[in-house]
N, C-alpha and C positions, 0 to 999 in steps of 0.2 A: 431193610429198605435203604436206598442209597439216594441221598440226598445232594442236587448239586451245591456249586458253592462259588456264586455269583455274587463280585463286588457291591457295595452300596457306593451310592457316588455321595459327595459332602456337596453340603452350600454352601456359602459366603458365611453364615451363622453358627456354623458347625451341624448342624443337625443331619441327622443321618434319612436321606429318603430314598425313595424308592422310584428306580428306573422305569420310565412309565410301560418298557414294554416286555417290564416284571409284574405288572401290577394282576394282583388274581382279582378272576374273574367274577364278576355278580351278574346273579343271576337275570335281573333287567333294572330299570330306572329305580329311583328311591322308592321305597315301601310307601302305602297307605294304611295307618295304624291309628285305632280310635277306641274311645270305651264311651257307652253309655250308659248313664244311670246306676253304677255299678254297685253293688250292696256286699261288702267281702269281711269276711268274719272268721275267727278260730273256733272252732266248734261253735258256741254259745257266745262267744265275746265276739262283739261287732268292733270294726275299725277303721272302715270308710263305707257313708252312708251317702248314695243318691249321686256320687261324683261321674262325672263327662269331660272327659278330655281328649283332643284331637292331638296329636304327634304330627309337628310337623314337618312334612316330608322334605329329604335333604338338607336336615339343619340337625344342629347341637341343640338339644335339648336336656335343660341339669334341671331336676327335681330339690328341694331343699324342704326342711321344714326342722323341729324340736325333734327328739328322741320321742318313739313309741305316735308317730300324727299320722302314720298308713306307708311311708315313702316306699318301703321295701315289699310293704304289703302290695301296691301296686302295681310296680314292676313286674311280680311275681302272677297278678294277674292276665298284667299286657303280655306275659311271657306264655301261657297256657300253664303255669305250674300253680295256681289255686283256681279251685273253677267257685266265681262268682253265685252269693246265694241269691241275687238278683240282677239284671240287667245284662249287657253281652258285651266283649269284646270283638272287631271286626278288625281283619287283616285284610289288606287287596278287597274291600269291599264284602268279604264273605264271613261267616258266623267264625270263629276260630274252632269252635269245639264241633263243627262241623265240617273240617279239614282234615285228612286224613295226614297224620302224625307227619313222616316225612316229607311231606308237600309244603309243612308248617317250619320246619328244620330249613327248606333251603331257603326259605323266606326271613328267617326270623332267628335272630343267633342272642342267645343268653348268657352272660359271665356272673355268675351267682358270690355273694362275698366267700370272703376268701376257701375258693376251691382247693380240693387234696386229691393232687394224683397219687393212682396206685405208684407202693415204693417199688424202686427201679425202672421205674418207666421215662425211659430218654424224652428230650426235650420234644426230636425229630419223629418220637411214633404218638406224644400228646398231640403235635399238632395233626397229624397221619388223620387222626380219630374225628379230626371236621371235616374231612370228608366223605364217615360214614354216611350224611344224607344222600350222596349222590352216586352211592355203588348200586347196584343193580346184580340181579344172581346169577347172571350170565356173564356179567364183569367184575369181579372184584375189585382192581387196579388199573388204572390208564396209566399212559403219559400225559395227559393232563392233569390228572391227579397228582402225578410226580410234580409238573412243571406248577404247580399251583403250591403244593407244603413249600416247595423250593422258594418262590415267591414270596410266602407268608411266610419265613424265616427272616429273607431280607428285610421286606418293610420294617420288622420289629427289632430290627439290627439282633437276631437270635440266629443267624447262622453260624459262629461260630459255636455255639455250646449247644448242638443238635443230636451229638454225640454224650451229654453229660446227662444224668438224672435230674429229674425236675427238684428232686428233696434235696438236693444239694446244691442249687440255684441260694444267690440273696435275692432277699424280698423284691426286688425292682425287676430284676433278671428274671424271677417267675412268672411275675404277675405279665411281662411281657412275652412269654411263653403260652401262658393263656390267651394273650391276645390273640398272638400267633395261631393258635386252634381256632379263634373265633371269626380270626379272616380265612381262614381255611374252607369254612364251612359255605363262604362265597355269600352271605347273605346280604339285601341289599337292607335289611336294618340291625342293631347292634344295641343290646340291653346290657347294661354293664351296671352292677350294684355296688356303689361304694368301690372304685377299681384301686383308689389310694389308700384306702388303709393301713395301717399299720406300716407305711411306707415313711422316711423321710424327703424333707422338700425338697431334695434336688430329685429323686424319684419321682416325686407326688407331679412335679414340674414334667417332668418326661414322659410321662403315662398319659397325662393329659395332652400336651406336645404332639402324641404320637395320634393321640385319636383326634385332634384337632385338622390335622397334615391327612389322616386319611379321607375326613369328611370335607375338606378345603377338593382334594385330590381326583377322588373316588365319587363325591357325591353322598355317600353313603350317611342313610340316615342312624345317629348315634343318640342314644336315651343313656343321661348318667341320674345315678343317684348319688350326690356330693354333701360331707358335712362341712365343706369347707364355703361360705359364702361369697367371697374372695377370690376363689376359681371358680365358683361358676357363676360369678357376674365377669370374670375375665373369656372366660369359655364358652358361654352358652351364646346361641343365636335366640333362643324362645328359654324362658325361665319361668318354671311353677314352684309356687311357694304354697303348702302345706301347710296346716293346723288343726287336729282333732280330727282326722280322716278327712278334713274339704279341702278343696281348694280356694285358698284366700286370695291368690293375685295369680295372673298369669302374662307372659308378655316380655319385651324387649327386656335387659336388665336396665338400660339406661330410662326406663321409662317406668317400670313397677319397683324396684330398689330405693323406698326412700326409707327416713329416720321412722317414720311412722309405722311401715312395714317393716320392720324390723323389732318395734318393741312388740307391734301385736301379735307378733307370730315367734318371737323369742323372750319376749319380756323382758330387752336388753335393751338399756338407752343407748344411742351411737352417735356419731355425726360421719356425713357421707361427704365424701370429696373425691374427686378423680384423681382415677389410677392416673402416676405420670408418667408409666410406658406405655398403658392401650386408652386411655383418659375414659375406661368406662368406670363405673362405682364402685368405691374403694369404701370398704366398713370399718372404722374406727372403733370399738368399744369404750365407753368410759367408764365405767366399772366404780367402784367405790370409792377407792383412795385418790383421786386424780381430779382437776376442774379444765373445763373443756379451754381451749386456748381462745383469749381474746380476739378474733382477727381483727377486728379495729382497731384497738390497741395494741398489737403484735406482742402481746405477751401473755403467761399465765399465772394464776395464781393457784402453786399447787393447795390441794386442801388439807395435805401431810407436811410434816415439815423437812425441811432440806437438811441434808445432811452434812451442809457447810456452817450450818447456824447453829447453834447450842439452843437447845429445846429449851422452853421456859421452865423454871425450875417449879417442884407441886406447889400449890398452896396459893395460886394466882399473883392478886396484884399485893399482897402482902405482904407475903415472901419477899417478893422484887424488891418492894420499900427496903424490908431488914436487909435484903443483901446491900442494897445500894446504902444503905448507913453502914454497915461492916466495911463497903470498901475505903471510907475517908482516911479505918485506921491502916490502908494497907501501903505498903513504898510504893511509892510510886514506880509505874511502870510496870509493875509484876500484873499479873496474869491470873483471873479465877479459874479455877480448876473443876470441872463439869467432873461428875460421877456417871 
């Protein structure tokens, strides 16, 4: 397959986008995506009971919650890959599991954690493979199919390594690879589970970047699942917080993001203050060893001791006394000597 190889233009910011009349095609306005009453379980083990949530369309929407509270079980629902032991999910207003497969594919595109392409499979025929929904067996291959991989190379700045194997991509280079397949597929929503994993932050930074710039762009409605709090109060337009399969809060992040939601749905004391590049809410942890800073007072008192001070020696205020009687016999000017 021969893939073109069409500049990206830079911003002021450096970030790399996409030529608007590069940009592939979806296949109409943003998705309608919703579940109701949804009952989803592993064989016998239940994991979200009685949950209703609407996606809302053309916006960022990040799921958050603890390890093991439904988030990926969800997705997996909204996605058609676990079929609900009660309640339905509806896409464009229609039952999902009453949609015939590929009709569900150009509507509705899935990035599952961390995917394994077959090995040797080039960057250029992962992405090829998003546009299985839309062959036809009278067509194999279009030029718009071409002009579309080509496109979804750019956006995800992957056109230079279209030519390389996916196994030999780093982590950031992949995962943008996947992307790349995911816009291919033209759809006008986009489930992405966890897309930064195992990534570092100037990666974890760029992934998010890039699906932020598509849904700013495109319109296109994007569902994440993030363990990072911190991105997805900087990311999200609509944010659901998760605990024990419910949903506990849903809504703006500047508006459901407090210290309160945070211990009850992590059991982690914080203090919230605004981010000072997007001024939306910034999580602080304070964690065990540490006392929160006075702002009144513009200072803290840590609850550990500082490592400019000589820790008190054992034995409390008794010790103290002996030592400070040992030092009357000491020269003056010398120095005690901490162990």
């Amino acid at each position: 397959m021969t893939v073109g190889t069409p500049r990206p233009t830079q911003a002021d910011h450096g970030d790399t986008h996409l030529a608007p009349s590069a940009t592939p095609p979806v296949e109409s306005s943003a998705g309608q995506l919703r579940c109701d009453d949804l009952r989803l379980a592993y064989d016998q083990r239940l994991v979200v009971q009685g949950l209703s949530l609407t996606i809302p369309p053309g916006k960022v929407t990040v799921i958050v919650g603890p390890n093991a509270c439904g988030k990926s079980t969800l997705l997996r629902a909204l996605a058609r890959l676990l079929k609900p032991k009660a309640g339905a999910v509806h896409l464009d207003g229609q039952h999902i599991y009453k949609m015939p497969t590929k009709v569900v594919a150009t509507r509705l595109g899935i990035l599952p954690q961390s995917p394994i392409a077959p090995e040797g499979l080039t960057v250029a025929d992962l992405v090829a493979r998003g546009r299985y929904p839309h062959q036809r067996w009278f067509q194999q291959w279009s030029d718009e199919d071409e002009a579309v991989v080509a496109a979804s190379l750019l956006a995800t700045a992957t056109t230079e390594l279209a030519d390389r194997p996916v196994d030999e991509l780093s982590g950031g280079q992949r995962q943008r690879a996947w992307i790349a397949m995911a816009l291919a597929q033209g759809t006008p929503i986009l489930l992405l589970d966890e897309p930064t994993t195992f990534l570092d932050l100037a990666h974890q930074v760029e992934v998010l970047d890039l699906l932020a710039d598509l849904n700013a762009r495109e319109g296109r409605t994007v569902v994440l699942v993030l363990h990072d709090l911190n991105h997805a109060c900087r990311y999200a337009h609509h944010l659901v917080a998760m605990a024990d399969g419910a949903i506990v809060a849903e809504g703006p992040p500047g508006e459901v993001v407090t210290e309160e939601l945070v211990e009850r749905v992590f059991g982690l004391a914080t203090r919230i203050i605004a981010d000072p590049v997007t001024g939306t809410p910034l999580v602080v942890p304070i964690g065990t060893h540490h006392r929160p800073i006075d702002l009144a007072g513009g200072h803290a008192e840590p609850t550990r001791t500082s490592r400019m001070t000589p820790p008190p020696p054992p034995g409390g205020d008794r010790m103290a006394t002996t030592l400070m009687g040992a030092s009357n016999g000491r020269r003056r000017g010398s120095r005690p000597t901490w162990s």
